[in-house]
C-alpha positions as CSV (number, residue, x, y, z in Angstrom):
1,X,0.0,0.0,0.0
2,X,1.1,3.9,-0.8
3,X,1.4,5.8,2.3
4,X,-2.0,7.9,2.9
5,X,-2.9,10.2,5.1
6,X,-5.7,10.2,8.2
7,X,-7.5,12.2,6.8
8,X,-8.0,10.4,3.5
9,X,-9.0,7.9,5.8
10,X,-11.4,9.4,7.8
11,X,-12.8,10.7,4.4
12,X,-12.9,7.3,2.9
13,X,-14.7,6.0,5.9
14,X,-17.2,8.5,6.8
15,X,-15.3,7.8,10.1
16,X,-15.8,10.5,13.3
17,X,-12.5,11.5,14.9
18,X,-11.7,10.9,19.0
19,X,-8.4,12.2,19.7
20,X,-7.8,14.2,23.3
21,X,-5.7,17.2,21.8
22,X,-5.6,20.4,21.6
23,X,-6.6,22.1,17.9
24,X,-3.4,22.1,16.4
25,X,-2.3,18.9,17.8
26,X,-5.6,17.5,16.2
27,X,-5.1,19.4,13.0
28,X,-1.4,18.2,13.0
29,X,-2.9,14.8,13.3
30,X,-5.3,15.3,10.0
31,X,-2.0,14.4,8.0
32,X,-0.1,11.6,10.5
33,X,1.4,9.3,7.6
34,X,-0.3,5.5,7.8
35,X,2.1,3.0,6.0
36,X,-0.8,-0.1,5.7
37,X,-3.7,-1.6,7.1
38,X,-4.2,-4.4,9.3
39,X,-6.7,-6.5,10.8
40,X,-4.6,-8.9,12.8
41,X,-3.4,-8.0,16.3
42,X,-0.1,-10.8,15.6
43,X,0.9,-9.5,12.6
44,X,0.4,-5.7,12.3
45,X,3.6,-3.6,11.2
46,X,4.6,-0.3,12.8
47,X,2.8,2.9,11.4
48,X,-0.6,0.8,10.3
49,X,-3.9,1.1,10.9
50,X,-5.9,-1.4,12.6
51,X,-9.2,-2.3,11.6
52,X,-11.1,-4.1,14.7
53,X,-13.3,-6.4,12.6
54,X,-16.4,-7.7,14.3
55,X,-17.7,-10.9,13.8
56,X,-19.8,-13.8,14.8
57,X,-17.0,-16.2,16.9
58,X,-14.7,-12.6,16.8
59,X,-14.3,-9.3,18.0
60,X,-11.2,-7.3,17.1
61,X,-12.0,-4.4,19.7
62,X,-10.6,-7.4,22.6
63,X,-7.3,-7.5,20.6
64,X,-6.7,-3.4,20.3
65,X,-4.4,-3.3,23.3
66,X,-2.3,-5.7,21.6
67,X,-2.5,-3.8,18.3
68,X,-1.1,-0.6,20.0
69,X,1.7,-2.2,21.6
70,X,2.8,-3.4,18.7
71,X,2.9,-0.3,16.7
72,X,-0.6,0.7,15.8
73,X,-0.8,4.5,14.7
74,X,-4.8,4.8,14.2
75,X,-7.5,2.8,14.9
76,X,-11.0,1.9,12.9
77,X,-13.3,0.9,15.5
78,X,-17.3,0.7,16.2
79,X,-17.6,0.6,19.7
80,X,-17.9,4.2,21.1
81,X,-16.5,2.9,24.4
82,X,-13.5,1.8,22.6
83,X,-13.3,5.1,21.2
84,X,-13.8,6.6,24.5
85,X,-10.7,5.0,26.0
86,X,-8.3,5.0,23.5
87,X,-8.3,8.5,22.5
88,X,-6.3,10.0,24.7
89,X,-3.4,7.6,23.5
90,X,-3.7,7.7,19.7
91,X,-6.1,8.5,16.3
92,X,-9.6,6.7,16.8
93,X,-12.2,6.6,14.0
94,X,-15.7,5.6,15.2
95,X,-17.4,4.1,12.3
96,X,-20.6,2.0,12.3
97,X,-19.1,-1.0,11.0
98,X,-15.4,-2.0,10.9
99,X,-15.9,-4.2,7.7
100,X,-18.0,-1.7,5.5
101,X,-15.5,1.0,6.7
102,X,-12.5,-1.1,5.2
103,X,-14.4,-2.0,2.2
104,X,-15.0,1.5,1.6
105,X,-11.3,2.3,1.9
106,X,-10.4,0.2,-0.2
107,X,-12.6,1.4,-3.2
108,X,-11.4,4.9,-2.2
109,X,-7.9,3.7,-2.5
110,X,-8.3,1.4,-5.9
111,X,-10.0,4.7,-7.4
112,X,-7.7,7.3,-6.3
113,X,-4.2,5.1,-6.2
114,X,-4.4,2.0,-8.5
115,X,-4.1,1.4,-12.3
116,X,-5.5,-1.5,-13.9
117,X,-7.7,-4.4,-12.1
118,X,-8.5,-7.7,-13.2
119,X,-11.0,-9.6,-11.3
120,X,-12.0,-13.0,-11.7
121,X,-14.8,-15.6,-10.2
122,X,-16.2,-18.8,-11.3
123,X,-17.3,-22.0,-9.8
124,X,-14.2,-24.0,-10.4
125,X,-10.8,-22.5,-11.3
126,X,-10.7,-19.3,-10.3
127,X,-7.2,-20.1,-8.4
128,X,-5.5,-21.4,-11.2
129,X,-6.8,-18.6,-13.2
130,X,-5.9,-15.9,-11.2
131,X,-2.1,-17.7,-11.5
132,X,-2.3,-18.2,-15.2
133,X,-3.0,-14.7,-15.7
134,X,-0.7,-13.4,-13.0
135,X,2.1,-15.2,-15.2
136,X,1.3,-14.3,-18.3
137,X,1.3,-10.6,-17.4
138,X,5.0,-10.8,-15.1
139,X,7.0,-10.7,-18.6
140,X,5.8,-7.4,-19.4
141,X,4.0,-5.6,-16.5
142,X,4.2,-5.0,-12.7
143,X,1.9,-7.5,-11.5
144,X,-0.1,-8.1,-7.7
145,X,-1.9,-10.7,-7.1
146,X,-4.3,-12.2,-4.6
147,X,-2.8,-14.1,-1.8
148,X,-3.6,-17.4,-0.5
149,X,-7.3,-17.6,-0.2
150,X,-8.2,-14.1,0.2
151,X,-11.5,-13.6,-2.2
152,X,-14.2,-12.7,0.0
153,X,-15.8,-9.7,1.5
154,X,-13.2,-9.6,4.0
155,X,-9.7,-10.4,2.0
156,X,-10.5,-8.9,-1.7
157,X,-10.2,-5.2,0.4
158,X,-7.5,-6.5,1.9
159,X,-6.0,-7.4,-1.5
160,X,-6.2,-3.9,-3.2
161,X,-4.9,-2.0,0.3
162,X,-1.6,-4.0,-0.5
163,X,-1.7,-2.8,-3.8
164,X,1.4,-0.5,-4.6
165,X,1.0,2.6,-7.2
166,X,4.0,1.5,-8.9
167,X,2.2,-1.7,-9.6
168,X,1.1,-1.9,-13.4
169,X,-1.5,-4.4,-12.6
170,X,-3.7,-5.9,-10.0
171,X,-5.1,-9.2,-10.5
172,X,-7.8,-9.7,-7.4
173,X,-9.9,-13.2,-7.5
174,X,-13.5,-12.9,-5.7
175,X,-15.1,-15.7,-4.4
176,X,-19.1,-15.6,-3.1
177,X,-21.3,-16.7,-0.6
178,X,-24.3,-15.6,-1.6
179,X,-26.3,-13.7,-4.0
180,X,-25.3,-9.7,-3.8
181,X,-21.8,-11.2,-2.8
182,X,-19.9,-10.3,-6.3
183,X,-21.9,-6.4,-6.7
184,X,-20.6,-5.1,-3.0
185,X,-17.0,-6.8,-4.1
186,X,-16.7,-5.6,-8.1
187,X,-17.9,-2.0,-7.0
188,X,-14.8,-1.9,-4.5
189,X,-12.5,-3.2,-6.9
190,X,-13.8,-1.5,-10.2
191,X,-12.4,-4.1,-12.7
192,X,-11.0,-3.1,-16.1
193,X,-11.5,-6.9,-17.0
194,X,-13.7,-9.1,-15.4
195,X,-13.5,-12.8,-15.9
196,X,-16.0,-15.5,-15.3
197,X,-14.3,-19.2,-15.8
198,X,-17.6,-21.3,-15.5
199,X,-21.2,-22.0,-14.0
200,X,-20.6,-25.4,-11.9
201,X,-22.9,-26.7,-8.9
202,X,-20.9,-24.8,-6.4
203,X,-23.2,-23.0,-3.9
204,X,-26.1,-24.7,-5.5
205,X,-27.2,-25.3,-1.9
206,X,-27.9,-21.9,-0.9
207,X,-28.8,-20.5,-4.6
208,X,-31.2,-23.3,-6.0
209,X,-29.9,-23.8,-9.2
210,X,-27.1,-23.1,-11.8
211,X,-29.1,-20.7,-13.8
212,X,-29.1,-18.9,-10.2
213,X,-25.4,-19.2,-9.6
214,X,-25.0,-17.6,-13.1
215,X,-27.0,-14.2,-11.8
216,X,-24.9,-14.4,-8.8
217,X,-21.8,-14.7,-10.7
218,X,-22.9,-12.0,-13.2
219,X,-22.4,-9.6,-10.7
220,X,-18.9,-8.4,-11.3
221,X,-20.6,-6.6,-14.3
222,X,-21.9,-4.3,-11.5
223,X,-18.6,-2.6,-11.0
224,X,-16.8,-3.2,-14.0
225,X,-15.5,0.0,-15.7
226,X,-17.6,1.9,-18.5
227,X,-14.8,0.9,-20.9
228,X,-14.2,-2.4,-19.1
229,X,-14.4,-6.2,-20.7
230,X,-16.2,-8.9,-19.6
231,X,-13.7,-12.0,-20.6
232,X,-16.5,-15.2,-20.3
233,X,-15.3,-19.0,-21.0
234,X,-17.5,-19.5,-24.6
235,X,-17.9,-23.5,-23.8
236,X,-20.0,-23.2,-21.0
237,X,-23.2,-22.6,-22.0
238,X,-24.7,-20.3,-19.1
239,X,-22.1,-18.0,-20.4
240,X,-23.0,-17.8,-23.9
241,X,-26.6,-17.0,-22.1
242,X,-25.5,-14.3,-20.2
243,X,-23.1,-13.4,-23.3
244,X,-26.1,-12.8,-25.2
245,X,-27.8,-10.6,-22.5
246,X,-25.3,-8.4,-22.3
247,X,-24.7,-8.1,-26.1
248,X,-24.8,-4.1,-26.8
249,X,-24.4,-3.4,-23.1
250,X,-21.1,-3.8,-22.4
251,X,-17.4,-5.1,-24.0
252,X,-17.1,-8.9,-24.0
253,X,-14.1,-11.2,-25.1
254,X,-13.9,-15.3,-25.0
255,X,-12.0,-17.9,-24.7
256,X,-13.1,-21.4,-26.1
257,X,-11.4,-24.6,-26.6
258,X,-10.8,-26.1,-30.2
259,X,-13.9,-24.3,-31.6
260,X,-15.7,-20.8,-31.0
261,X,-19.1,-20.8,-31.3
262,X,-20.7,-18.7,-34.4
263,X,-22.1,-15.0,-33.2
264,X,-20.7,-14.2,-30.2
265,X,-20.9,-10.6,-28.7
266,X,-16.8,-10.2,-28.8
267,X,-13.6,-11.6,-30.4
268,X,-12.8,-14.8,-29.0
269,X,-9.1,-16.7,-28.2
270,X,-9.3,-20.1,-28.9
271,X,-6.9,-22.9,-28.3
272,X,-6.9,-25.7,-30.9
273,X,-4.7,-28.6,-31.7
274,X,-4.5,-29.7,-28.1
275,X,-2.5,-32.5,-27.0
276,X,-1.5,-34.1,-24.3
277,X,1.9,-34.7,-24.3
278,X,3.8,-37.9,-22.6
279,X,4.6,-35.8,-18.9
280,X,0.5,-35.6,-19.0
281,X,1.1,-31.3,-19.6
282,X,-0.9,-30.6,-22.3
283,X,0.3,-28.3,-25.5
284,X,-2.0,-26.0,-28.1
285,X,-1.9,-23.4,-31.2
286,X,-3.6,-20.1,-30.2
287,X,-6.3,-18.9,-33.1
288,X,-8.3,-15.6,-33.0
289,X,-11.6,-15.6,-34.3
290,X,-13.2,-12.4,-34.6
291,X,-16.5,-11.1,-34.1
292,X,-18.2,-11.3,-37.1
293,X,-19.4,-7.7,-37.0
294,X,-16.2,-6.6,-36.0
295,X,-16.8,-2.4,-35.2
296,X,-19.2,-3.1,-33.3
297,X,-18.2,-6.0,-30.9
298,X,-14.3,-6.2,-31.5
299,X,-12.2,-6.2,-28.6
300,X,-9.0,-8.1,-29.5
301,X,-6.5,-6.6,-31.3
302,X,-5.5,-9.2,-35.0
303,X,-2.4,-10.1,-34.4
304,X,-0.2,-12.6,-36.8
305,X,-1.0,-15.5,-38.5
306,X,-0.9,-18.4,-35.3
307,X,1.4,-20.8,-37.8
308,X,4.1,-18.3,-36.8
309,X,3.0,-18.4,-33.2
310,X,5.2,-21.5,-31.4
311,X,2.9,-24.0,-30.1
312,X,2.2,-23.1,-26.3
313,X,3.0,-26.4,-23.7
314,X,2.1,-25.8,-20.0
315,X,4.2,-26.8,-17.1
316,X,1.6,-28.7,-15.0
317,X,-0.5,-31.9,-16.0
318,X,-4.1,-31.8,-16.9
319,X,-6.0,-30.7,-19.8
320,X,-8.1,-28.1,-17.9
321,X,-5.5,-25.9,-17.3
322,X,-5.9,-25.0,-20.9
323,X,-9.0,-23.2,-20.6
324,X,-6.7,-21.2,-17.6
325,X,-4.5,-20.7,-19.7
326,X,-6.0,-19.3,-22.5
327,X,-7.5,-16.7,-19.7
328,X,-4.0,-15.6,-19.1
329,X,-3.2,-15.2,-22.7
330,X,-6.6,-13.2,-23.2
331,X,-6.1,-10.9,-20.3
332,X,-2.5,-10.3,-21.7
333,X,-3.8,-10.0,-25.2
334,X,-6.3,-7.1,-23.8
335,X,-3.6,-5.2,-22.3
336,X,-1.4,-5.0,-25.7
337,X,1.3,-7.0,-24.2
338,X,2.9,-9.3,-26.3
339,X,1.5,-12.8,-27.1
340,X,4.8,-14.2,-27.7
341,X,6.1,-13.3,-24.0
342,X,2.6,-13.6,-22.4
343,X,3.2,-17.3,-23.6
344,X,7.0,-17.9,-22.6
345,X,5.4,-15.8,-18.9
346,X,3.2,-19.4,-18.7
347,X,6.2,-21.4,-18.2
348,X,6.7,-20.2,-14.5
349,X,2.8,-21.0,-13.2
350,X,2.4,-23.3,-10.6
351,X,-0.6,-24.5,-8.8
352,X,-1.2,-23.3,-5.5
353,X,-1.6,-25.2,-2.6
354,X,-3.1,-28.4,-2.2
355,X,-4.5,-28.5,-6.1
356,X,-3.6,-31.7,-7.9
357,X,0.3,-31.0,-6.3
358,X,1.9,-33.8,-7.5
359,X,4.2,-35.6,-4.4
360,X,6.5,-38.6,-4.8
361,X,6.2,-40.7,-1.7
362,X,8.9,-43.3,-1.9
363,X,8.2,-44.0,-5.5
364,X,4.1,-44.0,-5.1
365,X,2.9,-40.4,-6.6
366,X,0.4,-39.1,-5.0
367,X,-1.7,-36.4,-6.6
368,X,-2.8,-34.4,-3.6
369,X,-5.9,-32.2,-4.7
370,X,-7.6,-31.9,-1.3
371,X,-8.4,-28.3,-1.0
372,X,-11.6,-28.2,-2.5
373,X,-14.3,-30.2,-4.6
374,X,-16.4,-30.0,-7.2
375,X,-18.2,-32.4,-9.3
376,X,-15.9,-30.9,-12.2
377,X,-12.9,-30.7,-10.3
378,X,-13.2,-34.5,-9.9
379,X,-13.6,-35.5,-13.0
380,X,-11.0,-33.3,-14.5
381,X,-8.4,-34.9,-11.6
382,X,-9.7,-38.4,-12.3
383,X,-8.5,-37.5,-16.0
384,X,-5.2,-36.3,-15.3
385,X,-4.8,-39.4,-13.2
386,X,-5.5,-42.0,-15.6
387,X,-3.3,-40.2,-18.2
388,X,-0.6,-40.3,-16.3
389,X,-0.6,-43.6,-15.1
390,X,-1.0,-44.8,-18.5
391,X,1.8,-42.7,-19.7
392,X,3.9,-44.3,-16.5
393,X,2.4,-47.8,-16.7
394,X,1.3,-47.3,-12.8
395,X,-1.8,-48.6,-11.4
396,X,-4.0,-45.7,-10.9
397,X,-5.9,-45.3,-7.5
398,X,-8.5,-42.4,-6.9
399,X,-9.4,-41.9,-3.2
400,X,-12.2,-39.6,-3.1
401,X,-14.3,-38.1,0.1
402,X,-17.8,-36.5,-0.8
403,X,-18.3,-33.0,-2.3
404,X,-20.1,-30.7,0.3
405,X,-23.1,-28.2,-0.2
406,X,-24.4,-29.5,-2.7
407,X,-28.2,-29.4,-1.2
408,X,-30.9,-31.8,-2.3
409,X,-28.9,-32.4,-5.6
410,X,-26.0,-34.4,-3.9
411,X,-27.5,-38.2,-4.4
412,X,-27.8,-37.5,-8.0
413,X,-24.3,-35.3,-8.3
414,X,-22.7,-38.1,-6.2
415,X,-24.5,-41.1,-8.6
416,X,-23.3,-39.0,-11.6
417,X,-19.7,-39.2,-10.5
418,X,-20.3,-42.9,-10.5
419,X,-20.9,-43.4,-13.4
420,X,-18.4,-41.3,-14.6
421,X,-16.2,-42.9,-12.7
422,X,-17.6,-45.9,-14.2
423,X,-15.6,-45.0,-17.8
424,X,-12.2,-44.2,-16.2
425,X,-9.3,-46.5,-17.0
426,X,-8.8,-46.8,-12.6
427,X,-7.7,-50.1,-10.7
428,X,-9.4,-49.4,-7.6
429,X,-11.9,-46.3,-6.4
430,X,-11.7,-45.8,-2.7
431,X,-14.9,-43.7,-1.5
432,X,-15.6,-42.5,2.3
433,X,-18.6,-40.1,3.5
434,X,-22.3,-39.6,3.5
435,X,-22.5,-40.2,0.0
436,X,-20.2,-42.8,-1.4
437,X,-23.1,-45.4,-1.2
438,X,-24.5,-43.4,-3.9
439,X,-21.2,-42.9,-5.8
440,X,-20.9,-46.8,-5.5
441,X,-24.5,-47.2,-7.0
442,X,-23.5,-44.8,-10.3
443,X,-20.1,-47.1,-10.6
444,X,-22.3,-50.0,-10.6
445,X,-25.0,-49.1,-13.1
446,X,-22.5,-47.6,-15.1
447,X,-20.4,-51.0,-15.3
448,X,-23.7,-52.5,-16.2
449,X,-24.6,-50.4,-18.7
450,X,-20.9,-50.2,-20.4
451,X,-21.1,-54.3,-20.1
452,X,-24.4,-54.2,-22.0
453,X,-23.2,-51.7,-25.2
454,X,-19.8,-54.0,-24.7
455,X,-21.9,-57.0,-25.5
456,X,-24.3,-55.1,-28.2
457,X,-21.2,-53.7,-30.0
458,X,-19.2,-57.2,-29.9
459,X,-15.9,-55.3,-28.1
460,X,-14.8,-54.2,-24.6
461,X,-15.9,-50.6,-24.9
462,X,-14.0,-47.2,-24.1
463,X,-13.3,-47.6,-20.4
464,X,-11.2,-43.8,-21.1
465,X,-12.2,-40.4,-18.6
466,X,-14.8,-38.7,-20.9
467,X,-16.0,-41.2,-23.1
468,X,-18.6,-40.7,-25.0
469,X,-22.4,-42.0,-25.0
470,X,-26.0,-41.2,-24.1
471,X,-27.0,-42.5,-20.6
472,X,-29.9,-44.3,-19.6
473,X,-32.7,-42.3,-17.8
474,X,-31.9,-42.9,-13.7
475,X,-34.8,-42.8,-11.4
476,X,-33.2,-40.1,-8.6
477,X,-35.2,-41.0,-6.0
478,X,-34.5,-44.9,-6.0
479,X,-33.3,-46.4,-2.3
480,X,-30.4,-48.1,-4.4
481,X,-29.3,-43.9,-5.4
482,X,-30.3,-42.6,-2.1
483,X,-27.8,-43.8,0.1
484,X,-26.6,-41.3,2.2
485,X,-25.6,-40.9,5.9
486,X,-29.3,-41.3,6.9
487,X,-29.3,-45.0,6.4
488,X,-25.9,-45.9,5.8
489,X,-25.5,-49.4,6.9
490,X,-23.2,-52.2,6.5
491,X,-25.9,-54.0,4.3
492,X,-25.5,-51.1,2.0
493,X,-21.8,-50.8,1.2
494,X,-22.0,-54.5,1.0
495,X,-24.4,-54.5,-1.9
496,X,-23.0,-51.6,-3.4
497,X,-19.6,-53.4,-3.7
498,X,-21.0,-56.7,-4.3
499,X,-23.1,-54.8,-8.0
500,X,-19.6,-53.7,-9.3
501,X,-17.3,-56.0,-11.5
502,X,-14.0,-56.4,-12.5
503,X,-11.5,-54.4,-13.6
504,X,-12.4,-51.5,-10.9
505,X,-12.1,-52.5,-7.3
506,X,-14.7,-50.5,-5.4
507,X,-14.6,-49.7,-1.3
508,X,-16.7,-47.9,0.5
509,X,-16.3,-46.7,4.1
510,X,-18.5,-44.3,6.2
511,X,-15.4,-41.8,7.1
512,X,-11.7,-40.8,6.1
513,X,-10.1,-43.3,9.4
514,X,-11.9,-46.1,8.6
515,X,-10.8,-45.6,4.6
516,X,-7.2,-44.9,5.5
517,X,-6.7,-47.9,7.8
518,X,-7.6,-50.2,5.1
519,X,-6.2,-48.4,2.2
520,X,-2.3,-48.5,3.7
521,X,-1.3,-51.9,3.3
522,X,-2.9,-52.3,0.0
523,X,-0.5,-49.2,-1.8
524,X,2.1,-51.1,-3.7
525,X,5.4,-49.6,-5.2
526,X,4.8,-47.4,-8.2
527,X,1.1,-46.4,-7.7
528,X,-0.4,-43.2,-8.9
529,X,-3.1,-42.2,-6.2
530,X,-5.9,-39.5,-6.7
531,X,-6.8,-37.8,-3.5
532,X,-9.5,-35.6,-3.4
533,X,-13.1,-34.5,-1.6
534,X,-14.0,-30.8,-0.5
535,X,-12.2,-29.3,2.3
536,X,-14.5,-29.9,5.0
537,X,-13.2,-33.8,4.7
538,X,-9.8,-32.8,5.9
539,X,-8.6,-35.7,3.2
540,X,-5.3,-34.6,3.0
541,X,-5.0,-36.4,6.2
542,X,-5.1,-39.3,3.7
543,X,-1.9,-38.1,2.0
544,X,0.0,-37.3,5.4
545,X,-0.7,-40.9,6.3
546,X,0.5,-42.5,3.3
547,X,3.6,-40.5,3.3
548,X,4.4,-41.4,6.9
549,X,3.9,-44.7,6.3
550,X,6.1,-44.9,2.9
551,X,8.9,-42.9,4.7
552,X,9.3,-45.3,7.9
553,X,9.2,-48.5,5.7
């Protein structure tokens, strides 16, 4: 952050002054010098300002003591008390609420201090996407860029008050909750481009549906700039909806894999001639396709023929990252920085966290994607694991806890995954949770069914991730689909193991201890293991174990 002054921050914050001085102390005080902003008590630097957020299981105002000791020069508070009795020591803004005050301070900041914004959301991806585009942009521009997980009401103002004026650009992801989320968080930030990477089931709990996660996403277009471009993934098709709603209205841009769909709204990047190379990274030509009526909806510069373009090869596995990357290269594209180093600026992403990080423990590899899940998430690690083990000749293993809020649709996303799961080329599935019963059931009827257009066709079938075929009607509301931790039973997981043939090995356990116990002693040398399930399943627990026990053998 730019050193401001107090009183740009009382302005900001429609904040009331208490400060026991005399006029010219006070007035001397109007221009005291804050370095930063904090909201943490353990961390805060010397010369900040601390923001005593207010929450449900927190209140910062028990932690301002500490916050002047350790170097506090104002403080943003919303108890008058507070106020009251630290006045006499220091600068103390009474504001209504802590939060809204640093949200506004932020969008006074990003307006008066900051260049160009990119913001991004999205049901899956928005990490890796954030870090695509982060990349592509270092070769050429001054780039900051969200930290760890900080995308929602509380760490996206956060994010822009580290922001530094020098910086060329900002790239902030925003992550939601609920609907009105995104229009609080894109009016802070102001975006120059706004991205959108997909519509998934994420949040479908609270929202209802995905056409309802769509409105809710769409609200980054409440703060995006006049001039500002709405960069949309053109496969997905609640995006081409919304593409079309907002054709006139505002700038839009795409990105699409191996084809572009006819009459879009916006020039559109697409990626064609993808392959997956023998390391399971996957490699691609970048095409434009321009908007057919070109004054009125272009918004990518032409730039030379793609033959003379080198083909594009990304340093982590998986075929999804594509999409990510072609984000990056879009954003980069937008800016009028050079394709050619925007590409070579893709060589230095890396995932972040615990997002398919590939480990080697004792020579099994582990594919630790435990951070969060999604039914797409899933099926795009499931794909990246067969691959590889393919590639390697291991035996390929996919341990997988449930995927949370996912409300009265998660028998029928969890049977879906099944059968899915049903296709891949996998040795053995290990499931644990309220809804790997169900999971079991989809592997099951999808064995069944592949056995049945196996026998009708006279061959084995396609057993690869993402093979194609129409699948049989399911009746959702079965007892063999709704299995969940209602009336989980040993009968259950019995039958459910019992319906599924060879190849796949199927087990099914009711939680993540149970699972691990039994999955230790099977895990031979040279295994490729899948771990996954959303974060509230803790699974990489699962990794930790299996790399304890590989390293004391």
């Amino acid at each position: 952050m730019d050193p401001i002054r107090l009183k740009e921050l009382i302005t900001a914050t429609s904040g009331q002054l208490f400060f026991s001085a005399d006029s010219a102390m006070r007035k001397e005080a109007m221009n005291y010098v804050l370095l930063g902003t904090s909201t943490d008590s353990r961390t805060i630097k010397r010369g900040e300002a601390f923001f005593a957020l207010k929450g449900e299981n927190f209140d910062g105002h028990a932690f301002v003591e500490r916050a002047v000791r350790a170097g506090a020069v104002a403080l943003v508070v919303s108890d008058l008390k507070c106020a009251e009795l630290w006045q006499a020591e220091l600068p103390t803004i009474l504001v209504e609420d802590t939060l809204t005050a640093l949200q506004k301070l932020a969008a006074y900041y990003r307006q008066n201090y900051l260049h160009t914004l990119v913001a991004i959301t999205g049901s899956v991806g928005k990490t890796s996407t954030r870090e695509m585009i982060a990349a592509a942009l270092r070769p050429t521009l001054a780039v900051s860029c969200t930290g760890e997980n900080l995308n929602n009401e509380i760490g996206v103002p956060q994010t822009v008050l580290k922001v530094r004026s020098a910086c060329d650009v900002a790239v902030v992801e925003m992550g939601m909750d609920h609907a009105g989320d995104l229009t609080k968080l894109s009016r802070l930030a102001q975006p120059d481009i706004a991205v959108i990477t997909n519509i998934g089931y994420c949040h479908i709990e609270q929202l209802g549906s995905q056409m309802a996660i769509m409105r809710a996403k769409a609200e980054i277009i409440n703060g995006l700039k006049a001039d500002g471009v709405l960069l949309l993934n053109a496969d997905d098709p609640f995006l081409r909806q919304l593409a079309a709603e907002q054709k006139g209205k505002i700038k839009q841009a795409f990105v699409a894999l191996n084809t572009c769909p006819p009459d879009l709204p916006g020039d559109c990047l697409v990626a064609t001639d993808v392959k997956i190379e023998v390391d399971g990274c996957a490699s691609f030509i970048i095409k434009l396709q321009q908007a057919p009526d070109l004054e009125k909806y272009g918004t990518m510069e032409a730039f030379v023929d793609s033959n003379r373009l080198p083909r594009i090869k990304l340093p982590v596995p998986g075929e999804h990252h594509v999409i990510n990357a072609l984000f990056g290269l879009a954003t980069a594209h937008l800016l009028h920085q050079p394709l050619t180093l925007a590409a070579n600026g893709l060589r230095d992403f890396s995932v972040i966290g615990n997002r398919q990080r590939i480990m080697n423990a004792d020579g099994v590899v582990l594919i630790n994607d435990t951070y969060n899940a999604a039914p797409e998430s899933i099926r795009a690690g499931v794909k990246t694991l067969c691959f590889l083990a393919h590639s390697e000749k291991r035996r390929a293993i996919a341990v997988l806890g449930g995927i949370a809020e996912l409300g009265n649709m998660a028998d029928r996303l969890h049977y879906e995954l099944g059968r899915y799961l049903a296709t891949a080329d996998l040795a053995e599935i290990w499931l644990c949770g309220p809804y790997a019963a169900a999971v079991a059931q989809g592997i099951a009827d999808g064995d069944q069914a592949g056995d049945q257009a196996d026998s009708q066709a006279g061959g084995k079938g396609d057993r690869s991730p993402g093979a194609s075929g129409t699948e049989p009607a399911v009746d959702l509301a079965s007892e063999s689909v709704a299995l969940t931790a209602t009336n989980y039973t040993s009968e259950s997981r019995a039958r459910a193991e019992a319906t599924i043939k060879p190849p796949v090995k199927v087990h099914v356990f009711a939680d993540r201890d149970s699972l691990t116990a039994e999955l230790l002693p099977t895990i031979q040398d040279r295994d490729i293991i899948l771990i996954k399930g959303s974060h509230s399943f803790a699974m990489e627990k699962v990794c930790d174990a299996i790399i304890s026990k590989r390293l004391a053998e």
